[in-house]
C-alpha positions in Angstrom: 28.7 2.4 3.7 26.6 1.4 0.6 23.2 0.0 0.5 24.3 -4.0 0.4 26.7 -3.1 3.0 23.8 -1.4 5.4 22.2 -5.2 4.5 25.0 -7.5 5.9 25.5 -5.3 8.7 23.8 -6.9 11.8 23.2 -3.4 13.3 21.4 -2.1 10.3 19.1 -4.1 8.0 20.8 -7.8 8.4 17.9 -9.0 11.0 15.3 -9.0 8.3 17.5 -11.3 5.6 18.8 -13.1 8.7 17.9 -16.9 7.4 16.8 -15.7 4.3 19.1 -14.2 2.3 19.0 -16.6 -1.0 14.9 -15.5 -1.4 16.7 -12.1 -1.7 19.6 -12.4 -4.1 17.6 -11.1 -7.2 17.2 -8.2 -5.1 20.9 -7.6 -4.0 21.9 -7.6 -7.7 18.9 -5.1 -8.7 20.4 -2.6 -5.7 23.4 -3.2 -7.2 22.9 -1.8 -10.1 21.0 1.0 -8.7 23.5 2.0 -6.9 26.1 1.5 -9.5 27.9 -1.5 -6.9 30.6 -3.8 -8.5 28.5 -7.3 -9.4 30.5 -10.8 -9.5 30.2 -12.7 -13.1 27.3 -14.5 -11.9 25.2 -11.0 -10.3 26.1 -9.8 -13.7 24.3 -12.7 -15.5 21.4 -12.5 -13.0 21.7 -8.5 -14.4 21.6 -9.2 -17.8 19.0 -11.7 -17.8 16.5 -8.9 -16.1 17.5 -5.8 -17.9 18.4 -6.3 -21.6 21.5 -4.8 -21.4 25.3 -6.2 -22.2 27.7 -3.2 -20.0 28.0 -3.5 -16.7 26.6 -0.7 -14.6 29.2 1.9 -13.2 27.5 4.9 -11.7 24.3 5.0 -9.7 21.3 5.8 -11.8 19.4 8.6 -11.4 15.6 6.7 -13.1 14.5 3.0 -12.5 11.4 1.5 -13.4 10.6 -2.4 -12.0 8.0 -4.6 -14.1 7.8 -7.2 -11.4 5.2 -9.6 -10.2 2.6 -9.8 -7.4 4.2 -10.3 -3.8 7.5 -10.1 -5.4 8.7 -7.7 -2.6 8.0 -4.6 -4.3 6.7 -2.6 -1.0 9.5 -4.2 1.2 12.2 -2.7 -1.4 10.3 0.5 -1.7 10.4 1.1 2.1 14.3 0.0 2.6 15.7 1.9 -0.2 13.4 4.9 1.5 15.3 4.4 4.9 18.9 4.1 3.0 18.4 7.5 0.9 17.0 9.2 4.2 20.0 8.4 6.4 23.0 7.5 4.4 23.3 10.9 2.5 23.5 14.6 3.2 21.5 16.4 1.3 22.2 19.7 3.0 24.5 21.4 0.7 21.6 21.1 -1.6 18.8 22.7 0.4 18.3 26.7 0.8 17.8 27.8 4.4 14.7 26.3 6.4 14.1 23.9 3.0 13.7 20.0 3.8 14.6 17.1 1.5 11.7 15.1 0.8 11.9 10.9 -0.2 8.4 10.6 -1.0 6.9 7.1 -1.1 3.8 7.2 -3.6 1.3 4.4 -3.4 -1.6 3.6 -5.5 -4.4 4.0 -2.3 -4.1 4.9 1.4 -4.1 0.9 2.3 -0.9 0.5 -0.2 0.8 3.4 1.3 0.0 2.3 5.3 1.9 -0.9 3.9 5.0 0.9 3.2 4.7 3.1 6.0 5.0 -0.1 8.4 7.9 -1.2 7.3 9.6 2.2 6.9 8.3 2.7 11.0 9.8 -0.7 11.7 13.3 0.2 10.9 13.6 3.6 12.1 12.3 2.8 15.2 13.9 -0.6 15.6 17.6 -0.3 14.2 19.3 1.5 17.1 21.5 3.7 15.1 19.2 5.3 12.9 16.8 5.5 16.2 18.6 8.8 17.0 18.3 10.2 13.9 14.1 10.6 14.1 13.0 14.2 15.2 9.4 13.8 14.8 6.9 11.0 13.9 3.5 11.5 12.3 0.6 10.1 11.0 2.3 9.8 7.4 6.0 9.8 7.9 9.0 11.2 9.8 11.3 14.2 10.0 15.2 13.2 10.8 17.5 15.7 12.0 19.0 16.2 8.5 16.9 17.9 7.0 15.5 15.2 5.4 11.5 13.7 5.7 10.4 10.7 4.5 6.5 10.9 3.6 3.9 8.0 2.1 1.2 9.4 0.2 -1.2 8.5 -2.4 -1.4 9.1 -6.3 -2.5 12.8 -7.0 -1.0 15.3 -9.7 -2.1 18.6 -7.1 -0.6 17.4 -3.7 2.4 15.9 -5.5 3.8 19.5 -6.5 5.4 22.2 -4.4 8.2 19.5 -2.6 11.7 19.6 -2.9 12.5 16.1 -4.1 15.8 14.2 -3.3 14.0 10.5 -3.9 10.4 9.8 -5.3 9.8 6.1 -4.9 6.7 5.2 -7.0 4.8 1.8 -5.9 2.6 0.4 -8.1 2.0 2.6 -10.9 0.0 1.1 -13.4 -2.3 1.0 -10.9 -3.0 4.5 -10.0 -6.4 5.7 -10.8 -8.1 9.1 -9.9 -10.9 11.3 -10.7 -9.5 13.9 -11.6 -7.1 12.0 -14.5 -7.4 9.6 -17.2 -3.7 9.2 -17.0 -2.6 10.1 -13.3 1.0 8.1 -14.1 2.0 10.8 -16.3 0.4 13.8 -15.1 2.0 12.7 -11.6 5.6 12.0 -12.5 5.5 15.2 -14.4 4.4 17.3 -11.3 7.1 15.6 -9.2 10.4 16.0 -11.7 10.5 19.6 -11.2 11.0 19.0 -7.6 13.9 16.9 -8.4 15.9 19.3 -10.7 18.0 20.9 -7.5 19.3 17.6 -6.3 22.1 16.3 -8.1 21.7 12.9 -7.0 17.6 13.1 -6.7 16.4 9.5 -7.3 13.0 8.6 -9.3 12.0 4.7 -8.6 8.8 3.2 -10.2 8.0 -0.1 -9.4 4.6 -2.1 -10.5 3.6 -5.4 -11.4 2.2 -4.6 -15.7 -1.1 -4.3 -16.3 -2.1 -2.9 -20.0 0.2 -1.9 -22.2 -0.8 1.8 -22.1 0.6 4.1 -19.1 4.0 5.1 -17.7 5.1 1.4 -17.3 4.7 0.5 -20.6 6.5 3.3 -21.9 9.1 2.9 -19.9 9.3 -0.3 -20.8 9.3 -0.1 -24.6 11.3 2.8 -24.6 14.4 1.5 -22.0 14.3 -1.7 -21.9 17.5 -3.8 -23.1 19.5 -0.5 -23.6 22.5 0.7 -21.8 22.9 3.9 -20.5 19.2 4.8 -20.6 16.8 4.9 -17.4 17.4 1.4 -15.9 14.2 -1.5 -16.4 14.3 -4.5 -14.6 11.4 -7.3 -15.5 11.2 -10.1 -13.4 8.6 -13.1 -12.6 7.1 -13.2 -9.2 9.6 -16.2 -8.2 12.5 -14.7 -9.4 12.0 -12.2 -7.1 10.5 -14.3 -4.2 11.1 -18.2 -4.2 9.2 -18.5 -1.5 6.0 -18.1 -3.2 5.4 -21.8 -4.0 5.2 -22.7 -8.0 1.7 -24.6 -7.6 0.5 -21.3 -6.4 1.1 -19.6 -9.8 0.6 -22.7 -11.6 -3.2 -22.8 -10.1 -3.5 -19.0 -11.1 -2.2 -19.3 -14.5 -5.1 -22.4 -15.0 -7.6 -20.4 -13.7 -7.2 -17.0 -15.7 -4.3 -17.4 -17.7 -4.3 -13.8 -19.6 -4.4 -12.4 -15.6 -2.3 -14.6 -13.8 0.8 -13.8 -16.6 0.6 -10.1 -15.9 0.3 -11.4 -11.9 2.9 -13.2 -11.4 4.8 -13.8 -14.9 5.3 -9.8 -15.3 3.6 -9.9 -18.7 2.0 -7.3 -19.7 -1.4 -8.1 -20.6 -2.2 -8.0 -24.6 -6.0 -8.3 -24.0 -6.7 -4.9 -22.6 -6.8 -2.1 -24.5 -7.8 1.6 -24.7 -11.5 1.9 -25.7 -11.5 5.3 -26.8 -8.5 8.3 -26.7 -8.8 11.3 -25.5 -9.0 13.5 -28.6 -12.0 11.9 -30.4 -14.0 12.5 -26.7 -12.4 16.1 -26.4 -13.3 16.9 -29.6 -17.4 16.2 -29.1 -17.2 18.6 -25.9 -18.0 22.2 -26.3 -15.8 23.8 -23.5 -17.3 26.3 -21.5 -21.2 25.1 -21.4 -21.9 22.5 -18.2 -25.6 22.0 -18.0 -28.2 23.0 -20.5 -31.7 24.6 -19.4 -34.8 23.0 -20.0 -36.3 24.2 -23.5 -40.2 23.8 -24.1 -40.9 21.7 -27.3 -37.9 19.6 -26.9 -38.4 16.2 -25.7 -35.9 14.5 -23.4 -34.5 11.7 -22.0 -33.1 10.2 -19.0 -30.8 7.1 -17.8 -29.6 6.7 -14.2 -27.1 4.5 -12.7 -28.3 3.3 -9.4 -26.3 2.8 -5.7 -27.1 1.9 -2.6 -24.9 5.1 -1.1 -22.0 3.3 0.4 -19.4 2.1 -2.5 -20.1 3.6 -6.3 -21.8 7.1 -7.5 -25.9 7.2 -8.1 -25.5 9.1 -11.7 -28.3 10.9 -13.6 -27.5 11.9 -17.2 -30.1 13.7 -19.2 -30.1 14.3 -23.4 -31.7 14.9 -26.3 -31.6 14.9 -29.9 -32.0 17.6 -32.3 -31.8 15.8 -36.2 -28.7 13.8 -36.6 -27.2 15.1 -33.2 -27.6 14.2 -29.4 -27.0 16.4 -27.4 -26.1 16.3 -23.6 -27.7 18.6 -21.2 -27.1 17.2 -17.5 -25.1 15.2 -15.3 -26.1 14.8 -11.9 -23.5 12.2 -9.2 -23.8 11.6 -5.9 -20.9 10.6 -4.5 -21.1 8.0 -1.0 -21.8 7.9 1.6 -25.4 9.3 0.7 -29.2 8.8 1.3 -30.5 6.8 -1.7 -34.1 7.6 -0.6 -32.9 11.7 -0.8 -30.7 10.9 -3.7 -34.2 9.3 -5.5 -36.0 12.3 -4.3 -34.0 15.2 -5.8 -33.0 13.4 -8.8 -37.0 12.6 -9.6 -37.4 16.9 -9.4 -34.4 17.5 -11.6 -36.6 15.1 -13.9 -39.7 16.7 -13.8 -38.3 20.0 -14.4 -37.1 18.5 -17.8 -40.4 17.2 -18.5 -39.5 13.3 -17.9 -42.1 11.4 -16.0 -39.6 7.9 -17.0 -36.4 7.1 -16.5 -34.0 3.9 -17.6 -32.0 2.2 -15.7 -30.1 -0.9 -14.8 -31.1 -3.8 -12.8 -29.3 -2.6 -10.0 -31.2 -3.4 -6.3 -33.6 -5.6 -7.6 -37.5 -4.0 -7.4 -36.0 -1.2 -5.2 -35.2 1.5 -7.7 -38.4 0.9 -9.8 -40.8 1.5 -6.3 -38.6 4.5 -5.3 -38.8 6.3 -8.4 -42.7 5.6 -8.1 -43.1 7.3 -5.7 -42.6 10.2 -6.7 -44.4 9.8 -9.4 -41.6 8.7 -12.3 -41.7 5.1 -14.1 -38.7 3.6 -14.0 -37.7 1.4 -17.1 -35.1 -1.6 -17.1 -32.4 -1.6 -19.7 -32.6 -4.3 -22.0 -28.9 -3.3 -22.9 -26.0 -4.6 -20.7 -23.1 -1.6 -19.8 -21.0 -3.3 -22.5 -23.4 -3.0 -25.0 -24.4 0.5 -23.9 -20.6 1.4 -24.9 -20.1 -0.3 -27.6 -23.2 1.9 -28.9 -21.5 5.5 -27.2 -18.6 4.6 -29.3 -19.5 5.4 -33.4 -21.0 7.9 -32.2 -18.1 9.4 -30.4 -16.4 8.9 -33.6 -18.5 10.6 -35.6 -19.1 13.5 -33.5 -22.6 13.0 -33.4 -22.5 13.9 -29.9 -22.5 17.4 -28.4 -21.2 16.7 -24.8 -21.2 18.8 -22.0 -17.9 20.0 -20.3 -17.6 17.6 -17.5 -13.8 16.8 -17.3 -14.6 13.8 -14.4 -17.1 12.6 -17.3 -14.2 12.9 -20.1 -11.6 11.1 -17.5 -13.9 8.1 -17.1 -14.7 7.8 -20.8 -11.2 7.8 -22.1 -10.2 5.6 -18.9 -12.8 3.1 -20.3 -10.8 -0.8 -21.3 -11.8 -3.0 -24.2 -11.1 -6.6 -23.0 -11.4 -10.3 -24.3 -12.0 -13.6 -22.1 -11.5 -16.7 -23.3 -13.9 -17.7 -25.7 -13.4 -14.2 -27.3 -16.2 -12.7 -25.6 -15.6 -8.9 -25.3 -16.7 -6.4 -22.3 -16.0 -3.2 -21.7 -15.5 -1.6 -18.0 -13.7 0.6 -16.0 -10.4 -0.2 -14.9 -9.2 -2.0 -11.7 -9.8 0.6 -9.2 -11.4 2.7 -11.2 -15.0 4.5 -11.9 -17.5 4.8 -14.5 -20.6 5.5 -13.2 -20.8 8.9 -14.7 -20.0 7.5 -18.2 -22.2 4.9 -17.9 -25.7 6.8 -17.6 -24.1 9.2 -20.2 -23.9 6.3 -22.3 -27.5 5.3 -21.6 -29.3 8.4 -22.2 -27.0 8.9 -25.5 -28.7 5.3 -26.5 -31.8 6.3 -26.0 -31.7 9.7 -27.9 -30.3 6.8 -30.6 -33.2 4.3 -30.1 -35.6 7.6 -31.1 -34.6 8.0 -34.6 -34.6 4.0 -34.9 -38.2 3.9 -33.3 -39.5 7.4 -33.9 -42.9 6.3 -32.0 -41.3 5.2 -28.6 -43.5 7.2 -25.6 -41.3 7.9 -23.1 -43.1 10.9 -21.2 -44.8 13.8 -21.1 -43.3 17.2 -21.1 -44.3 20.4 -19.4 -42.2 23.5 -18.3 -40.1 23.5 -15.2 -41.9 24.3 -11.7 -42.6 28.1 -11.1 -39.1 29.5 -9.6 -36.8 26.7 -10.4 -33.9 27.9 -11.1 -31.8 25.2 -13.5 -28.4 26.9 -12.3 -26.7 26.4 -15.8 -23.4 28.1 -16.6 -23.8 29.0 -20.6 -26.3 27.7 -22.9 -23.7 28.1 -26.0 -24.4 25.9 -28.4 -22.4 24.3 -31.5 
């Protein structure tokens, strides 16, 4: 039985097209073609039309990426397809002795994956013939008596390794972000295909409405798209997947943000986001090995902290100094939530005055808040006049240049490089973290490298006094190896 015959059969998957079935014919052709399923003249127009490509598919394929739009039915797909590849093969001659076939369902955050998991949970535990089949239920997926588990989890390079693969069903991949990764797509998908190579038949499915045109998507989708016998794209608008999503409800997006509303809903990917910086000109201004640098008397220093109440982002402390034509970075301090502000304030005021700072800069974060905490313990706290945008756009030449001697902080580097130029209408520019995304770490970093900048501009700017660190402080450095 193939997949689109599991899909009229009222036993299997019929009940959830039952009465719906034309919002779902895109769909039909797509498995179709995954599955290498004979396609009428008009499936094969419908083909065509969403692929590029003039030869009718004859095998199943092995690679698929979808470029589809918002509440197209992406996670729906991603869960049934999961089911079919779980049940409707044997993988067994495959497996060594003990060894279970993993169909791994991949989302872009817990909440995405719980999604999945739902639906996947719905038909194994309401279809009565694949009922039979479930050994063991857990918290993120199921063991069937074939040797086969289907698991959910979430986008990381380290827990994606180690699994024999027979199907890795990627949802929305342009949208995976992690600390640990300025490009998680990549590293991730190159963790998993190992785990593939032993299964003749293994499957790889990446599906994602675009975003920028950076990332595995967009590759995929230069690279494929249009030609036959390569990895299969499909690219399709929201309502060709889904008709029932009603035309005024795009039409209202598209008036409201057009540039975001096309990569919504139109499957366009967006041409006003790009890279801000790559990761060789920010590699190259690290010297690898050295992590913090030690207080030295004589030199003066400065400070920039990015402020949080403790429940959502990082509080970040990044301290620098110059030393002629070069800045140079010494510390980076994050606190990651759920933490005490009033403790974070505390310890990050002694890790201050042990460099000799008795002011700090900072945003205009919690109002009068910051400015009365860091009082307290006796350190002035000075407001940016410079907006985050601005602070980058300063970071920048100098990253070029490499007039920056940065410590080796590879969260730091990750949040740099996953930095995004954009444009709003009216040509007004910003520069921010992607959705999803973190830059709390870059952005003091950025701050304290403006103000060891503002020095040479201004050469008689008080900022502080200086003194040595406190008798026993330890500054628990690694190396204080210099360029």
């Amino acid at each position: 039985m193939n997949i689109l015959q599991a899909c009229d059969n009222p036993e299997l998957f019929e009940p959830w097209f039952r009465g719906k079935r034309d919002s779902f014919g895109a769909w039909f052709v797509f498995l179709a073609a995954l599955f290498g399923l004979a396609m009428t003249d008009e499936q094969f127009a419908v083909y065509q039309n969403h692929t590029g490509r003039q030869e009718r598919p004859t095998r199943a394929v092995n690679e698929a990426w979808l470029v589809i739009g918002r509440r197209g039915g992406k996670s729906f797909v991603s869960a049934l397809v999961a089911v079919f590849l779980a049940c409707f093969f044997d993988y067994r001659p495959y497996l060594a002795p003990g060894e279970r076939g993993t169909i791994m369902v991949i989302a872009a955050d817990k909440k995405q994956a719980r999604v999945i998991l739902r639906y996947i949970a719905a038909m194994l535990n309401g279809i009565d013939m694949l009922k039979d089949m479930k050994a063991r239920e857990t918290a993120t997926g199921f063991d069937l008596d074939n040797d086969v588990t289907i698991e959910i989890g979430t986008a990381s390079f380290r827990s994606s390794r180690g699994y024999t693969y027979v199907a890795v069903l990627a949802d929305e991949i342009a949208f995976w972000r992690t600390e640990d990764s300025a490009e998680p797509d990549f590293e991730i998908l190159s963790a998993i295909r190992p785990g593939m190579a032993t299964i003749p038949n293994a499957m790889l499915l990446c599906m994602s409405s675009p975003y920028a045109r950076k990332g595995a998507l967009w590759d995929a989708f230069r690279r494929f798209y249009g030609k036959d016998g390569a990895p299969l794209v499909w690219k399709a608008t929201t309502r060709e997947m889904n008709p029932s999503i009603p035309q005024s409800y795009v039409d209202s997006a598209l008036e409201r943000d057009h540039a975001s509303a096309s990569a919504e809903y139109m499957a366009e990917f967006r041409s006003d986001i790009e890279a801000f910086v790559s990761r060789e000109v920010v590699e190259t201004c690290v010297t690898p090995g050295v992590f913090e640098r030690p207080f030295v008397r004589g030199v003066k220093y400065r400070a920039f902290v990015d402020p949080s109440g403790g429940s959502n982002d990082s509080f970040t402390l990044a301290i620098a100094h110059r030393e002629g034509d070069q800045i140079v970075h010494d510390l980076t301090r994050e606190r990651k939530p759920p933490f005490s502000p009033e403790a974070t304030v505390a310890e990050f005021c002694r890790t201050l005055k042990d460099y000799g700072i008795t002011e700090v800069t900072g945003d205009r974060y919690g109002g009068e808040w910051p400015r009365e905490q860091f009082r307290k313990h006796g350190i002035g706290y000075r407001l940016s006049d410079k907006p985050r945008t601005d602070l980058y756009l300063e970071l920048l030449p100098t990253l070029n240049s490499q007039k920056v001697d940065l410590l080796d902080h590879p969260v730091m580097v990750n949040q740099i490089v996953g930095l995004e130029r954009r444009v709003s209408r009216g040509g007004k520019e910003s520069i921010d973290h992607a959705p999803g995304g973190h830059d709390d770490i870059a952005n003091s970093l950025a701050g304290a490298i403006w103000l060891c900048a503002e020095v040479k501009k201004a050469p008689t700017a008080v900022f502080g006094t200086y003194s040595t660190p406190r008798p026993g402080h330890s500054t628990n450095f690694h190396s204080t190896t210099r360029r």
